[in-house]
MARBA-3410 file (N, C-alpha, C, O; in Angstrom, 1 decimal):
185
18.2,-16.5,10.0,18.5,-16.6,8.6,17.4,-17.5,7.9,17.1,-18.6,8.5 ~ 16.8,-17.0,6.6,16.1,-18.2,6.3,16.9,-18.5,4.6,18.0,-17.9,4.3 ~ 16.5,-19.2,3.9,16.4,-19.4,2.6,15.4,-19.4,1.6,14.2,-19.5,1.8 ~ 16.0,-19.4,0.1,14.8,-18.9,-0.6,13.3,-20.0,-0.8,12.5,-19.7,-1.7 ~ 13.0,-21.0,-0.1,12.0,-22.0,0.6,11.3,-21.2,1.0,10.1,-21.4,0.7
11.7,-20.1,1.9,10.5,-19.4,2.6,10.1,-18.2,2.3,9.4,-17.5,3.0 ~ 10.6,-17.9,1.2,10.1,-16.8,0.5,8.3,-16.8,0.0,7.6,-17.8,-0.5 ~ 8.0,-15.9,0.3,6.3,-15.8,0.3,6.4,-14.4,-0.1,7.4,-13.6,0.1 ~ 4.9,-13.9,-1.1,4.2,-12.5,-1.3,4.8,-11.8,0.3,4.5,-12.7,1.1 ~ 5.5,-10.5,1.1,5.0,-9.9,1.7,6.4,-10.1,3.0,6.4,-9.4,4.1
7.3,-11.0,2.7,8.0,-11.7,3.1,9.4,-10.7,3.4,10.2,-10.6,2.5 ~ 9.8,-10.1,4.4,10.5,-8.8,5.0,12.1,-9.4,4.7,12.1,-10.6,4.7 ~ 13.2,-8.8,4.5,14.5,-9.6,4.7,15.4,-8.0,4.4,15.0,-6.9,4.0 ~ 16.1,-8.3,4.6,17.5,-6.9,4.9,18.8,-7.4,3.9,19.6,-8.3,4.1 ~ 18.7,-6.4,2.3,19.7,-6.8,1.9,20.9,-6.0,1.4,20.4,-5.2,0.6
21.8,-5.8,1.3,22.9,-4.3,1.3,22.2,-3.8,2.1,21.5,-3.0,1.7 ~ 22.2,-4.1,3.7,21.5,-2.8,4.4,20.3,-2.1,4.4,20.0,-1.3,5.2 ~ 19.6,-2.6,3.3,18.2,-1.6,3.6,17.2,-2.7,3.8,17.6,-3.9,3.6 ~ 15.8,-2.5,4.0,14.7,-3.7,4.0,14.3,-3.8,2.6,14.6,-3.1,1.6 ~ 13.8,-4.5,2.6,13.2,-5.1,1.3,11.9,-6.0,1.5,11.9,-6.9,2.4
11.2,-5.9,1.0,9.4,-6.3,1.1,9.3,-7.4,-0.5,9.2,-6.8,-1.6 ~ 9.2,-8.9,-0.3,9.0,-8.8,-1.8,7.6,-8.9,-2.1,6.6,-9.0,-1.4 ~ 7.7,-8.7,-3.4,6.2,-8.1,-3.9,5.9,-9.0,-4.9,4.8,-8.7,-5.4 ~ 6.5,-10.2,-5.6,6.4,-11.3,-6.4,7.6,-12.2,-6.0,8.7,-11.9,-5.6 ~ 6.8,-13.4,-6.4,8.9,-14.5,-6.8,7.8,-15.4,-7.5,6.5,-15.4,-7.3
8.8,-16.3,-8.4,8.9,-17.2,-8.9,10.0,-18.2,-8.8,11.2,-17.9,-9.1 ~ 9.6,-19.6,-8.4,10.6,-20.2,-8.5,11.3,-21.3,-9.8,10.7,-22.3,-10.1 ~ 12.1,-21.0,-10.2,12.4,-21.8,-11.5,13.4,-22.6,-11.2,14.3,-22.4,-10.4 ~ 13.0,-24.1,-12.5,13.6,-24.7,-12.2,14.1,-25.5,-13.7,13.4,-26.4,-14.2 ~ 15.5,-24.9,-14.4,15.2,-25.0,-15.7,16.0,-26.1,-16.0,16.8,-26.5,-15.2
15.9,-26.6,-17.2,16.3,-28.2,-17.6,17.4,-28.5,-17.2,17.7,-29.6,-16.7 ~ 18.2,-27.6,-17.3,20.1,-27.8,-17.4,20.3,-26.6,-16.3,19.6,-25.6,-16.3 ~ 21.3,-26.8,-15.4,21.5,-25.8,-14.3,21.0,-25.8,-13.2,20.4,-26.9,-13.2 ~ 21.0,-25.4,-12.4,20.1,-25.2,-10.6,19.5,-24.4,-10.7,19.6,-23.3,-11.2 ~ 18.7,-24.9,-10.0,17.0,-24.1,-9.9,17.3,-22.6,-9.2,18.3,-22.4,-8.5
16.3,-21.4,-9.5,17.0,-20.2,-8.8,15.3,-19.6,-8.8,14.2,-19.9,-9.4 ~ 15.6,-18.7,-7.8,14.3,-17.7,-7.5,14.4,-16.5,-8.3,15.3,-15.8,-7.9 ~ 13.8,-16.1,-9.1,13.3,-14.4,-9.5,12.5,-13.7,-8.7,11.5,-14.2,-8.1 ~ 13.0,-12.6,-8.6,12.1,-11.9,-7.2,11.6,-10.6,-8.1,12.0,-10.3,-9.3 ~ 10.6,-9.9,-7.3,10.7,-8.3,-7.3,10.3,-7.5,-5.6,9.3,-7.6,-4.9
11.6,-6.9,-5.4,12.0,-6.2,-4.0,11.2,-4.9,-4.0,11.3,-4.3,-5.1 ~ 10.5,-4.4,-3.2,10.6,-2.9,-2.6,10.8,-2.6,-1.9,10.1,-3.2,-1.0 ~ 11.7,-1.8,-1.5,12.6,-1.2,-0.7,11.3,-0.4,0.2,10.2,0.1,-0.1 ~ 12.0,-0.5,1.3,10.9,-0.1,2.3,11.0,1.3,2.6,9.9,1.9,2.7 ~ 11.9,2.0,2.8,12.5,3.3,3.1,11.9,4.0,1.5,11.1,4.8,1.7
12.3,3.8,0.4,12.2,4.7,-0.8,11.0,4.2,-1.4,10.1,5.0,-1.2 ~ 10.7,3.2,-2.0,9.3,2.4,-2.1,10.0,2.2,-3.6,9.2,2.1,-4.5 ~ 11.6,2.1,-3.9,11.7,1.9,-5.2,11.7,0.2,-5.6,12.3,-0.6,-4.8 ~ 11.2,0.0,-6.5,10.9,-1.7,-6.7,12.4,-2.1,-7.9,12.7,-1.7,-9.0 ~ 12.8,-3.0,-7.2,13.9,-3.7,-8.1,13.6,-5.2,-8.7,12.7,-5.8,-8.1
14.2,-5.6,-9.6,14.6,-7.5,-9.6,15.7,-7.8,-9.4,16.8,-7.2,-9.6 ~ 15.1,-9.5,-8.6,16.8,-9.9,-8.2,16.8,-11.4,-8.1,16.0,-12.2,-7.6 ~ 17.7,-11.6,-8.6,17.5,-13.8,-8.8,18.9,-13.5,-7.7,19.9,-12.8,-7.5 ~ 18.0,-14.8,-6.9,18.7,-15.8,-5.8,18.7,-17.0,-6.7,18.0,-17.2,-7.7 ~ 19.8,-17.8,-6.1,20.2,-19.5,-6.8,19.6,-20.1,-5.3,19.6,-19.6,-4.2
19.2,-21.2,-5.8,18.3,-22.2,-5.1,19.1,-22.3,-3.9,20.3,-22.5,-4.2 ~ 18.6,-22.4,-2.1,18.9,-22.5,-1.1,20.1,-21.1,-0.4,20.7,-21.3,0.7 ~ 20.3,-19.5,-1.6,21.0,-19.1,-1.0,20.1,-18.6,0.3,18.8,-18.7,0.5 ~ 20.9,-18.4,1.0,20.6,-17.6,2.3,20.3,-15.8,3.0,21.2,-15.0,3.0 ~ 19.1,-15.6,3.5,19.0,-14.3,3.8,19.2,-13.9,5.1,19.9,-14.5,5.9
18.5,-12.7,5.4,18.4,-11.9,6.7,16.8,-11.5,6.8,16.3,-10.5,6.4 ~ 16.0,-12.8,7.6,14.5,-12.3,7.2,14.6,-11.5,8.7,15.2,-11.8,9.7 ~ 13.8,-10.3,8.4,13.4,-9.5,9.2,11.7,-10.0,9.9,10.8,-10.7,9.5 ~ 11.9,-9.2,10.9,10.2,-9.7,11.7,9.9,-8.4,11.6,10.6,-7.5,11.9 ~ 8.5,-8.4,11.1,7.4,-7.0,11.2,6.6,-7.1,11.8,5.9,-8.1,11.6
6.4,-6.3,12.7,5.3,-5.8,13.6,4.1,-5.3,13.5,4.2,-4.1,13.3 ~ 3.1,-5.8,13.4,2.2,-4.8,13.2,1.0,-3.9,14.0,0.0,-4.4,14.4 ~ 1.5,-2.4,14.2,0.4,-2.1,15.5,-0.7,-1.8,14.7,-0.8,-1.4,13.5 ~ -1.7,-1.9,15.5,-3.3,-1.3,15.0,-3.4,0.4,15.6,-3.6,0.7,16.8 ~ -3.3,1.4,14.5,-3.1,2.7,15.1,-4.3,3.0,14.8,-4.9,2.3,14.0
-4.9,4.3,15.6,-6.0,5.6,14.8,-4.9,6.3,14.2,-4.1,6.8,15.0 ~ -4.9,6.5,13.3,-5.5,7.6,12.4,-5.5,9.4,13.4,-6.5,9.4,14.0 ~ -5.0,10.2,13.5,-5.7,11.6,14.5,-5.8,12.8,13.4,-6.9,13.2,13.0 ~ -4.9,13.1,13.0,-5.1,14.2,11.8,-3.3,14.4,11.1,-2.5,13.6,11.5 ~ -3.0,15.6,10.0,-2.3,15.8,9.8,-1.7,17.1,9.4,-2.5,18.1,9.2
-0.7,17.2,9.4,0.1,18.6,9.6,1.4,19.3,8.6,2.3,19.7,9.3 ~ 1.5,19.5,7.6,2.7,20.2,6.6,3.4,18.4,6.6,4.2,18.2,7.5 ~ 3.2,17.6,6.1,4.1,16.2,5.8,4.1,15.1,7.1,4.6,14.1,6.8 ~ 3.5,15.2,8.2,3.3,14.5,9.6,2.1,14.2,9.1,1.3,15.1,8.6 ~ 1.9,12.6,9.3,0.6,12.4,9.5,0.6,11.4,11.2,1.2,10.4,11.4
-0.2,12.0,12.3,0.1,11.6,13.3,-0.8,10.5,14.0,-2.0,10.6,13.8 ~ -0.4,9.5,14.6,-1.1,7.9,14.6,-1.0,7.6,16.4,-0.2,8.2,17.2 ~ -2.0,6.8,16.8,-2.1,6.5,17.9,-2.3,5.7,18.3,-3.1,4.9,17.7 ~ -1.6,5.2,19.6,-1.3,3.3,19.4,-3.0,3.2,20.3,-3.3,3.8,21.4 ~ -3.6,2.4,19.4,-5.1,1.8,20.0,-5.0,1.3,21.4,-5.9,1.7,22.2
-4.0,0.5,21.8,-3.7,-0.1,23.4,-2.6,0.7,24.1,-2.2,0.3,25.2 ~ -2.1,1.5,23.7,-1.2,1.8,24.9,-1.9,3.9,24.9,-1.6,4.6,25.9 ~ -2.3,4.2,24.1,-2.6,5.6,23.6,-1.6,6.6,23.3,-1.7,7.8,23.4 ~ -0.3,5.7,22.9,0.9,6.8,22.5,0.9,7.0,21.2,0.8,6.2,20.3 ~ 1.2,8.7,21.2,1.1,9.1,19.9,2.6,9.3,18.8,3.7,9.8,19.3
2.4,8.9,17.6,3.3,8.8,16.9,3.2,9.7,15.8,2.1,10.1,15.7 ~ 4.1,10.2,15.0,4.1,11.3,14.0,4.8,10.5,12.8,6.0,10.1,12.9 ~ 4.3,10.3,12.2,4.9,9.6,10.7,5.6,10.4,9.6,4.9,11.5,9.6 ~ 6.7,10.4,8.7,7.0,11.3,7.9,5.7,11.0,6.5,5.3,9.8,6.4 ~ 5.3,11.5,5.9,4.9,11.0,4.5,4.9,10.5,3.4,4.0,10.2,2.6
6.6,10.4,3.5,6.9,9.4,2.5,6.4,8.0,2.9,5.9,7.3,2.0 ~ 6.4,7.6,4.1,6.3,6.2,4.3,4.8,5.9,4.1,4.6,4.7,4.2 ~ 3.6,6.7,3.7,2.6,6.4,3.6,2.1,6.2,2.1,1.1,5.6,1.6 ~ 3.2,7.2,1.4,3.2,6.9,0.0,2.2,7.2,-0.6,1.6,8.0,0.1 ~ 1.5,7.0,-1.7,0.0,7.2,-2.3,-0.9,6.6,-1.5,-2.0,6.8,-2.0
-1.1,6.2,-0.7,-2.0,5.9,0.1,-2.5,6.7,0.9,-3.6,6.5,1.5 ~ -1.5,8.0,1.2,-1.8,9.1,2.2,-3.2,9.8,1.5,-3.7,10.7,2.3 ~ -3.5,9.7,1.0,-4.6,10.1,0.1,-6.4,9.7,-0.2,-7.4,10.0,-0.8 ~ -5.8,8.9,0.7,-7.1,7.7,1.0,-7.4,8.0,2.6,-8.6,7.9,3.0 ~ -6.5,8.2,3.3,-6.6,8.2,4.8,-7.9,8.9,5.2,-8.3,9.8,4.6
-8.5,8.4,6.4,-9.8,9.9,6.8,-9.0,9.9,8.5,-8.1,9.3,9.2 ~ -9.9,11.0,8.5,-9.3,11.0,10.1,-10.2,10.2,11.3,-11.4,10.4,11.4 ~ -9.6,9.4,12.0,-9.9,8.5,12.9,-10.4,6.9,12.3,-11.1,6.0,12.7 ~ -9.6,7.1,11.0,-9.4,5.6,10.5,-8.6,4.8,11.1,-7.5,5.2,11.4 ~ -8.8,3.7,11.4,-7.5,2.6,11.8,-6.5,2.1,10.7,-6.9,2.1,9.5
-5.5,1.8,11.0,-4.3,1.6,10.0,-3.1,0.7,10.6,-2.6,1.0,11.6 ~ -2.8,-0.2,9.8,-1.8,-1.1,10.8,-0.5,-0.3,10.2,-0.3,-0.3,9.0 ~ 0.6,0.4,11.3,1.6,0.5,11.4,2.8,-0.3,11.4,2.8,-1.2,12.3 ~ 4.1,-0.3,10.4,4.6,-1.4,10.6,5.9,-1.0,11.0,6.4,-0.1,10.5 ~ 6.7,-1.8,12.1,7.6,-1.6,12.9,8.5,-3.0,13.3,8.3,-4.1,13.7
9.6,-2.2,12.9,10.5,-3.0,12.6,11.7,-2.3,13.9,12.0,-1.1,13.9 ~ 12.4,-3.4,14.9,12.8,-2.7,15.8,13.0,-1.6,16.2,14.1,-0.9,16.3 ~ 11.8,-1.2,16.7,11.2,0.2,17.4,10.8,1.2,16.5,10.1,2.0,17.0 ~ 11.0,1.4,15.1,10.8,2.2,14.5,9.9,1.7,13.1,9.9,0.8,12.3 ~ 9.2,2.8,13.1,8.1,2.5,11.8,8.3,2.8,10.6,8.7,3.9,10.2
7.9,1.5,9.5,8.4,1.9,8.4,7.9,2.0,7.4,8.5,2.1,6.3 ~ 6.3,1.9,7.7,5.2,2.1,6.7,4.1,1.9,7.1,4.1,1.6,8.3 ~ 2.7,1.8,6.4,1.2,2.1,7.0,0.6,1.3,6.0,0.8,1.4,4.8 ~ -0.1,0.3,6.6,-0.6,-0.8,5.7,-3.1,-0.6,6.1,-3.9,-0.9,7.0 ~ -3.1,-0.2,5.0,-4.7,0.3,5.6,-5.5,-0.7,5.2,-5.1,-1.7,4.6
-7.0,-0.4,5.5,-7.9,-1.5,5.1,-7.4,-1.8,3.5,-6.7,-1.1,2.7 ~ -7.8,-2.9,3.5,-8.4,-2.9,1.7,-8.7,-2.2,1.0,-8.3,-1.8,0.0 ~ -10.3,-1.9,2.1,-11.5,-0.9,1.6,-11.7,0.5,2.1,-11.3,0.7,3.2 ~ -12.1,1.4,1.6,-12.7,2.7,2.5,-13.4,3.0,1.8,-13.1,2.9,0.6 ~ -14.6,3.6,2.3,-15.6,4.3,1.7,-15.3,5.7,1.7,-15.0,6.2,2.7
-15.4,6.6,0.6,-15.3,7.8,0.7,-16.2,8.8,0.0,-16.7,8.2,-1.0 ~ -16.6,9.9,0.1,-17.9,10.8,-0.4,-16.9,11.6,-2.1,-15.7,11.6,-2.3 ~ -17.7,12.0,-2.7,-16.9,12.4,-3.6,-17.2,13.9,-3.6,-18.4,14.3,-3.5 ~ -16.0,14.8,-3.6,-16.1,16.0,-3.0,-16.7,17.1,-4.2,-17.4,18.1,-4.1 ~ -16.0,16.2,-5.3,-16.2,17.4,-6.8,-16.0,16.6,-7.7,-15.0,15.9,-7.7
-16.9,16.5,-8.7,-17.0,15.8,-10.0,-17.7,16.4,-11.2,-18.8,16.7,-11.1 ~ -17.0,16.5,-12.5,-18.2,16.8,-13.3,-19.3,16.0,-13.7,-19.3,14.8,-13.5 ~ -20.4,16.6,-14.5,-21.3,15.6,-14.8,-21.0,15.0,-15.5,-20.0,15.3,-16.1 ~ -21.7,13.7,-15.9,-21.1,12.8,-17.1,-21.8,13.5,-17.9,-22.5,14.4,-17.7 ~ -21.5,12.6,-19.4,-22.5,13.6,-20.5,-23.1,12.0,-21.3,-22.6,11.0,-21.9
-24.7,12.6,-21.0,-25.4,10.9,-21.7,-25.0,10.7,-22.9,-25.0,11.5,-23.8 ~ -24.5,9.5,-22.8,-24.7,8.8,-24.7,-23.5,8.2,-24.7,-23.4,7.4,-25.6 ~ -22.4,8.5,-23.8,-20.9,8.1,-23.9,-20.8,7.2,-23.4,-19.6,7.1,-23.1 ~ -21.5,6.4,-22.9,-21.3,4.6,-22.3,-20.9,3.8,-23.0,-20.6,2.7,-22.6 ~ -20.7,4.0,-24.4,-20.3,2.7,-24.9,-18.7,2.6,-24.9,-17.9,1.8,-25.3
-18.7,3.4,-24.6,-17.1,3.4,-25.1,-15.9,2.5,-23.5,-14.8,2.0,-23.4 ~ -17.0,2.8,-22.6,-16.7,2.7,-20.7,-15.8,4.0,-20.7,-14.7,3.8,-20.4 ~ -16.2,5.4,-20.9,-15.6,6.4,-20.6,-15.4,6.6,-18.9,-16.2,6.0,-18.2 ~ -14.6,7.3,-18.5,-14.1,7.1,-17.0,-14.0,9.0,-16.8,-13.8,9.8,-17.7 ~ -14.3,9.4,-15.2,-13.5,10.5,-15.4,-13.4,11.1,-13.9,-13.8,10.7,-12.9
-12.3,12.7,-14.4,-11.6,12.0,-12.6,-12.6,12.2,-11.5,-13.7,12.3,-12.1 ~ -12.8,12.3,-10.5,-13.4,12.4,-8.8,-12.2,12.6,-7.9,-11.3,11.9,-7.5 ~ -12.7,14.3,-7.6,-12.0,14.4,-6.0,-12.4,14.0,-5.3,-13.6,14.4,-5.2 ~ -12.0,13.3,-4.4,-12.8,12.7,-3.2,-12.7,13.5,-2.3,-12.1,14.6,-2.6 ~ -13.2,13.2,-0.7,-13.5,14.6,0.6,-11.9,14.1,1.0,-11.4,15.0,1.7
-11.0,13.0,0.9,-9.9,13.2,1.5,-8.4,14.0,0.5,-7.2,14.0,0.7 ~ -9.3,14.9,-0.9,-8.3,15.3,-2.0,-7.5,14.5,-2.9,-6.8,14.9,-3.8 ~ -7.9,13.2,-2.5,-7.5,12.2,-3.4,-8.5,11.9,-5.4,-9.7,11.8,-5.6 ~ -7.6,11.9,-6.0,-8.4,12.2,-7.6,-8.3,10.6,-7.9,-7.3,9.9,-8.0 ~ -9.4,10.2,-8.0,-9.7,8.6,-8.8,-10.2,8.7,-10.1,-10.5,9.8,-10.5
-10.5,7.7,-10.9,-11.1,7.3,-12.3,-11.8,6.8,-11.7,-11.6,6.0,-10.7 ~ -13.2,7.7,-12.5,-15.0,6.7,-11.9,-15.2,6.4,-13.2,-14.3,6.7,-14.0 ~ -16.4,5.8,-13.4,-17.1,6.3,-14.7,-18.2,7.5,-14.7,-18.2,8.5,-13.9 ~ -19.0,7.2,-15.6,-19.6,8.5,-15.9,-21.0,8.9,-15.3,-21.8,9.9,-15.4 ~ -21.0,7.6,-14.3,-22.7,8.0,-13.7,-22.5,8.3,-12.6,-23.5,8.6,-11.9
-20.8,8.5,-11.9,-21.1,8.8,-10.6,-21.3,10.3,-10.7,-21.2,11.0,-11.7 ~ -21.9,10.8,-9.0,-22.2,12.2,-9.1,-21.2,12.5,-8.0,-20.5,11.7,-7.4 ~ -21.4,14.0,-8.0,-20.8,14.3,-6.3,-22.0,14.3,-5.5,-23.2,14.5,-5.8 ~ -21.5,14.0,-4.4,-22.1,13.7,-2.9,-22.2,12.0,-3.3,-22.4,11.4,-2.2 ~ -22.1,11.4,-4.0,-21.7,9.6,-4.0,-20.7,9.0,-2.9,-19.7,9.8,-2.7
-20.8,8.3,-2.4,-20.2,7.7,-1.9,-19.3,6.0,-2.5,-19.5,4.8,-2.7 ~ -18.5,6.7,-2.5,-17.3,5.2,-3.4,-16.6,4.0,-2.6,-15.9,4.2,-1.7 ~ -16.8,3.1,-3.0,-15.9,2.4,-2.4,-14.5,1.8,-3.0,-14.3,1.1,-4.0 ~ -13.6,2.3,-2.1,-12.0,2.5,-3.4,-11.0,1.1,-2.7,-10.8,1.2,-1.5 ~ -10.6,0.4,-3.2,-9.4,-0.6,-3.2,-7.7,0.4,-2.4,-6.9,0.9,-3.2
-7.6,0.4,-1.2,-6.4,1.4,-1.3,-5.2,0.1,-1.7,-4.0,0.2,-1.4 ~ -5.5,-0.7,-2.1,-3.8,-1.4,-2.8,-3.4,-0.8,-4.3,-2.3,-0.4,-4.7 ~ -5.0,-0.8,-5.0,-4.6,0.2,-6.2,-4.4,1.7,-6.3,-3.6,2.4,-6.9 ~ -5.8,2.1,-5.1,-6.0,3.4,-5.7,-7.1,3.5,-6.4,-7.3,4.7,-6.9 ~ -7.9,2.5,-6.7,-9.2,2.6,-8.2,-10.3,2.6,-7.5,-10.4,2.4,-6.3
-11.4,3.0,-8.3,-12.9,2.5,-8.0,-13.0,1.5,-8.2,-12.4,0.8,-9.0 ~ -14.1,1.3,-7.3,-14.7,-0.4,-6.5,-16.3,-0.3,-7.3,-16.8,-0.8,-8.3 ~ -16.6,0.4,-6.3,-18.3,0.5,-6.6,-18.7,1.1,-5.8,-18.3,1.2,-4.6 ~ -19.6,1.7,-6.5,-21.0,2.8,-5.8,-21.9,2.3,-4.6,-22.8,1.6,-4.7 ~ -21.3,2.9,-3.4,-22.0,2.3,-2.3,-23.5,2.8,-1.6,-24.0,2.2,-0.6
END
């Protein structure tokens, strides 16, 4: 059990039964009353994000997350299938748990799987990946001032906002926590 002291960005705990990941807190401490935490939860199983105030020192259920270093091997009608780097057993993921980020993946990328008594409950990837851009239109000169953007399929099917100078065959470098362009590599 811990309390809300040890609440941190990223910080695992089990509440009505399901996981919960928080994704912000703040802790307040207002003139008149006891101090309490504001959170925002995502649910690890649905990826739906809630808020929820704890009062100062209640008590939780922190969970411990594991994290393996998998490859990446290919994928199949909603399986995207992973391979533990040290032991070479292969695992089959549903696609919900990879969420928009399934979109970013290449094949024989590394990716930390996360596993929570024996079973995995989501896919945490670089930061960064470089990716080629599969199909784009041209930009059209004269429209920079405005910072016009527009979309890019990339080679893994994933659609980003570039701006207007990239071409196809570019190679991008994309943030997978957002989803955005980085920069032209």
């Amino acid at each position: 059990m811990a309390d809300t002291t040890n609440f941190r960005n990223g910080f695992t705990l089990r509440l009505d039964g399901a996981l919960f990941s928080i994704v912000e807190f703040q802790h307040v401490k207002p003139g008149k009353g006891g101090a309490f935490v504001r959170t925002r939860l995502k649910n690890m199983s649905t990826g739906a994000v809630i808020d929820r105030t704890f009062r100062s020192g209640d008590k939780v259920e922190e969970i411990r997350v594991e994290r393996r270093e998998m490859q990446f091997l290919y994928s199949d009608t909603g399986t995207f299938h992973f391979m533990d780097s040290e032991t070479y057993e292969q695992v089959g993921l549903d696609a919900a748990l990879l969420g928009d980020s399934a979109g970013l993946l290449q094949e024989n990328e590394n990716a930390f799987v996360m596993v929570v008594e024996g079973k995995p409950i989501g896919v945490e990837l670089p930061n960064f990946v470089n990716l080629k851009v599969a199909h784009t239109e041209p930009g059209v000169k004269g429209d920079t001032a405005t910072g016009a953007v527009k979309p890019a399929t990339l080679e893994t099917g994933a659609v980003v906002s570039v701006p207007l100078f990239v071409n196809q065959g570019d190679t991008l470098k994309i943030d997978t926590r957002t989803g955005g362009y980085v920069e032209r590599v």
